[in-house]
C-alpha positions in Angstrom: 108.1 -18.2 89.4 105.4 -19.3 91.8 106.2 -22.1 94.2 105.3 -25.3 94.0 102.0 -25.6 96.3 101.6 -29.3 96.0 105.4 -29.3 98.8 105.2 -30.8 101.7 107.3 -28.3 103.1 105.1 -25.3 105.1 106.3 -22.2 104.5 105.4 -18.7 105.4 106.9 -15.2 105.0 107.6 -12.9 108.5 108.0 -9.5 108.0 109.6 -7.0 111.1 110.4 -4.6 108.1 108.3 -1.5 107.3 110.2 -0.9 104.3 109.9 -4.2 103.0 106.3 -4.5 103.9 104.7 -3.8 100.8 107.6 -5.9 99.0 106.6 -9.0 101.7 102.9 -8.7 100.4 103.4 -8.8 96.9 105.4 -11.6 97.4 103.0 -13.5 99.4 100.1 -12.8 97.1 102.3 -13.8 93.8 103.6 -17.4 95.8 100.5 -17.9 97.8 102.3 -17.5 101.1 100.7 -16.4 104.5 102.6 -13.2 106.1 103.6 -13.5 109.5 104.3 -10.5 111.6 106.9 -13.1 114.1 108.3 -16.3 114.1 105.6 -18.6 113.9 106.1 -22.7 115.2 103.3 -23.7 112.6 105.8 -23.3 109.5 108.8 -25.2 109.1 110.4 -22.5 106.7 110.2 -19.1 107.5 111.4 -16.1 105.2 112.6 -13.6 107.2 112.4 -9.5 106.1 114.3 -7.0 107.8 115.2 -3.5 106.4 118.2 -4.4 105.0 118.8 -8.6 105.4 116.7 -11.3 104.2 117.1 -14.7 105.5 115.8 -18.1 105.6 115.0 -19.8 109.0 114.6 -23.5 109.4 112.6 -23.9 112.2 113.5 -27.9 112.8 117.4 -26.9 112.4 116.9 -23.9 114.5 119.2 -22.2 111.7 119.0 -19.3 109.1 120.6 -18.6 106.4 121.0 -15.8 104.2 124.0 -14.9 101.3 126.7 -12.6 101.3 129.0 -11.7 98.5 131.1 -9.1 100.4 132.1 -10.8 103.9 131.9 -14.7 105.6 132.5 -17.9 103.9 132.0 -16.7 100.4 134.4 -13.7 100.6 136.7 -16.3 102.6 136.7 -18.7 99.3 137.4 -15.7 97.0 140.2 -15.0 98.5 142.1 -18.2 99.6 140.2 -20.6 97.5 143.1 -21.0 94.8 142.3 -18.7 92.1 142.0 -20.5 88.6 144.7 -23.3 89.4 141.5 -24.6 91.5 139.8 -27.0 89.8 136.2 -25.3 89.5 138.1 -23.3 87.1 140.3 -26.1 85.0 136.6 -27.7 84.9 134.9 -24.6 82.8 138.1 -24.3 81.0 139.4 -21.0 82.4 142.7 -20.5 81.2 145.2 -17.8 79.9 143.4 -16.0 77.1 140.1 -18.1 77.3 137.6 -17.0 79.7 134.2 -18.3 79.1 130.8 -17.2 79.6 128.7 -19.5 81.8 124.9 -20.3 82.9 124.9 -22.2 86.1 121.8 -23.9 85.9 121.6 -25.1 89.5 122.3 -21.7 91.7 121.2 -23.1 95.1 123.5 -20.2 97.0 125.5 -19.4 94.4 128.9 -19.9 95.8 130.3 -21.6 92.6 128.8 -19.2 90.5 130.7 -16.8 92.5 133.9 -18.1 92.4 133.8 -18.2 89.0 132.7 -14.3 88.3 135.4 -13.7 90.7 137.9 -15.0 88.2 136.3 -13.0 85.3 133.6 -15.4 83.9 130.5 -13.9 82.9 127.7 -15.6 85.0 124.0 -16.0 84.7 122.5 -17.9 87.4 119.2 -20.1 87.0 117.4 -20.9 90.2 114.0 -22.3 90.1 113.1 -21.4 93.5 110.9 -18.6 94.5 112.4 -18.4 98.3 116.5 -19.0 96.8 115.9 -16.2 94.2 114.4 -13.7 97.3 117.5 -15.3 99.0 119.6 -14.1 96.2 118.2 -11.0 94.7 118.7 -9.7 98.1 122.4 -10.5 98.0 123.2 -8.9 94.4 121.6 -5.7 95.6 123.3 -5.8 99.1 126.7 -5.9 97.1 126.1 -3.9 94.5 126.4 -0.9 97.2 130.0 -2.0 97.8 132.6 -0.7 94.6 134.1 -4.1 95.2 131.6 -5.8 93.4 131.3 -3.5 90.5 133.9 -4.8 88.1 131.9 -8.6 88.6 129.0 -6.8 88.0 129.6 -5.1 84.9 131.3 -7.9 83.5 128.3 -9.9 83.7 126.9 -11.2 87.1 122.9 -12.1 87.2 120.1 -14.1 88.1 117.1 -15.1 86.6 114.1 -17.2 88.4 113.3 -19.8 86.3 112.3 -23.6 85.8 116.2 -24.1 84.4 115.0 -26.8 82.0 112.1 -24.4 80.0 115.0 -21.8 80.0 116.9 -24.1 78.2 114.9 -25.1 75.2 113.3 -21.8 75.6 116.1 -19.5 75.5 119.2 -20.4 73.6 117.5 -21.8 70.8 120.0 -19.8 68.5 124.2 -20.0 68.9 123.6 -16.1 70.0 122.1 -16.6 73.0 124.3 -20.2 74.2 126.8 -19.9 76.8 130.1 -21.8 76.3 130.1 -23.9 79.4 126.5 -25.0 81.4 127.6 -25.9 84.5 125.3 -28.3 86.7 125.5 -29.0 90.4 122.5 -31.2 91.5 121.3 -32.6 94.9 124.0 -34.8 95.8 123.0 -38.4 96.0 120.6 -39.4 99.7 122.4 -39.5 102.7 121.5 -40.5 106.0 120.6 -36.9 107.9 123.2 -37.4 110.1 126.0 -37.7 107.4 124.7 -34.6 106.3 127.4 -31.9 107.5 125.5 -28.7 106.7 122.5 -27.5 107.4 122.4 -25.2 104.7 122.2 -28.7 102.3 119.3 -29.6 104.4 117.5 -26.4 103.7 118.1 -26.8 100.0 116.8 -30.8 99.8 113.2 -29.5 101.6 113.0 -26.5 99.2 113.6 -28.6 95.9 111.7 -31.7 97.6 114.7 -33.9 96.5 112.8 -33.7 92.8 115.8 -32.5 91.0 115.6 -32.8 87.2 119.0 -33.1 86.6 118.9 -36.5 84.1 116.9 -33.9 81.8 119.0 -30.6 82.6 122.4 -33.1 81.7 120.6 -33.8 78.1 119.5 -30.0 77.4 122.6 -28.8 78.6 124.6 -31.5 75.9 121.9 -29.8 72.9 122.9 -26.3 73.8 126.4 -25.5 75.6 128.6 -24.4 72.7 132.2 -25.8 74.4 131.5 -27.9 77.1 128.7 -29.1 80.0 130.1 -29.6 83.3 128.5 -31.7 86.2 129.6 -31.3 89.6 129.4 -34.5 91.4 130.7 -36.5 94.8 133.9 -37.8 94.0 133.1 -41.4 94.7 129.6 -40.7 93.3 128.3 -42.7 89.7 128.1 -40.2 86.8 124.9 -38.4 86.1 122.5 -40.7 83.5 125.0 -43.2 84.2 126.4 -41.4 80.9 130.4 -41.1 81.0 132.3 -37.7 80.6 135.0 -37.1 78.5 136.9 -36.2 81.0 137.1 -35.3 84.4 138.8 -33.2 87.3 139.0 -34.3 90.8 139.5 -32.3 94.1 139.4 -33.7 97.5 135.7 -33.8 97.9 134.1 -33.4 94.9 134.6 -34.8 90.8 133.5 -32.4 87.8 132.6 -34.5 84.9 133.2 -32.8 81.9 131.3 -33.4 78.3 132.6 -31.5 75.7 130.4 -30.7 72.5 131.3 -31.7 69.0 129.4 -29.4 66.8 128.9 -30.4 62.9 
């Protein structure tokens, strides 16, 4: 999926990767990006390709960020994040001798989406964004060299880039093709930038330009989720559409409204 080129955002692509060179210029050419051979002040995002790593640096932040499903703070959730008594997983309705299969519409960084293969849910992963998906794509195939992250693989662990509402009415037009659960984490409401605690939520509002269509993912999701539609929200936070759940589980942070589909 191309990027947007009407953002306000200026982005380019640096590439200090031989190997990747070729992989940098098609990129480029398909998103309309300027390559960089280094770091560049004139861009305020900057996708960075090394042989191996490719990361996102946020030249007003003086940050990057990249993803990793082997080691740091995702590995860290896998393992002491609760297993399925946490409520992510009472929210998708993972249970003894139920484990669903899920499209997270929303993938941002993916780390619910991971926690949730962890515990055995087959996962696809919608992301809209050209520079997330490079983000991404360059994770899956960084773990898929460790044996660790075979069994989540072959279970069912992938991404696609697309606009998440046309995938919708696009692809799961028949009950073959519908997930049981569509799970939904949009921008969390406007803060003030310095009530903002990461930077890696910073990085995400300037990529998606604070235009999330989530009003219109929360209705397609209700047409086509076979069991349930779950929306991950601040806890003290109104519900999405101002539309009320049937139910809902809290944690201390965060509130996953949960609408559950009647089918005739």
């Amino acid at each position: 999926m191309k990027i947007n080129p009407t953002r306000k955002t200026s982005i380019a692509v640096v590439c200090f990767s031989n190997l990747r060179l070729q992989q940098a210029k098609d990129f480029c050419q398909i998103n309309q990006l300027p390559l960089l051979k280094k770091k560049s002040d004139d861009y305020a995002l900057q996708l960075l390709f090394f042989d191996d790593l490719i990361e996102l640096f946020d030249q007003q932040l003086n940050t990057t960020i990249s993803i990793d499903f082997i080691k740091g703070s995702l590995a860290h959730r896998q393992q002491f994040g609760g297993g399925r008594g946490q409520a992510i997983a009472k929210a998708v309705g993972l249970k003894s001798g139920v484990t669903p299969r899920i499209l997270d519409v929303t993938a941002g960084l993916a780390g619910d989406a991971f926690v949730l293969a962890t515990l055995g849910c087959p996962v696809t992963l919608i992301e809209r964004s050209s520079i997330l998906f490079c983000l991404l794509e360059n994770a899956f195939d960084r773990a898929s060299l460790n044996e660790k992250f075979q069994p989540i693989l072959k279970q069912g662990f992938n991404i696609i880039n697309h606009d998440a509402n046309n995938y919708i009415t696009e692809q799961l037009s028949t009950s073959d093709n519908a997930p049981d659960v569509i799970y939904i984490d949009p921008m969390y409401p406007e803060r003030k930038k310095s009530a903002l605690v990461k930077k890696d939520m910073q990085i995400l509002q300037r990529l998606h330009d604070n235009d999330d269509d989530a009003s219109e993912l929360l209705n397609n999701a209700l047409l086509f989720a076979k069991k349930r539609v779950v929306v991950k929200r601040p806890v003290h936070a109104e519900t999405l559409n101002k539309k009320a759940p049937n139910t809902c589980i809290k944690s201390k942070k965060t509130r996953y409204d949960i609408y559950t589909i009647e089918k005739m």
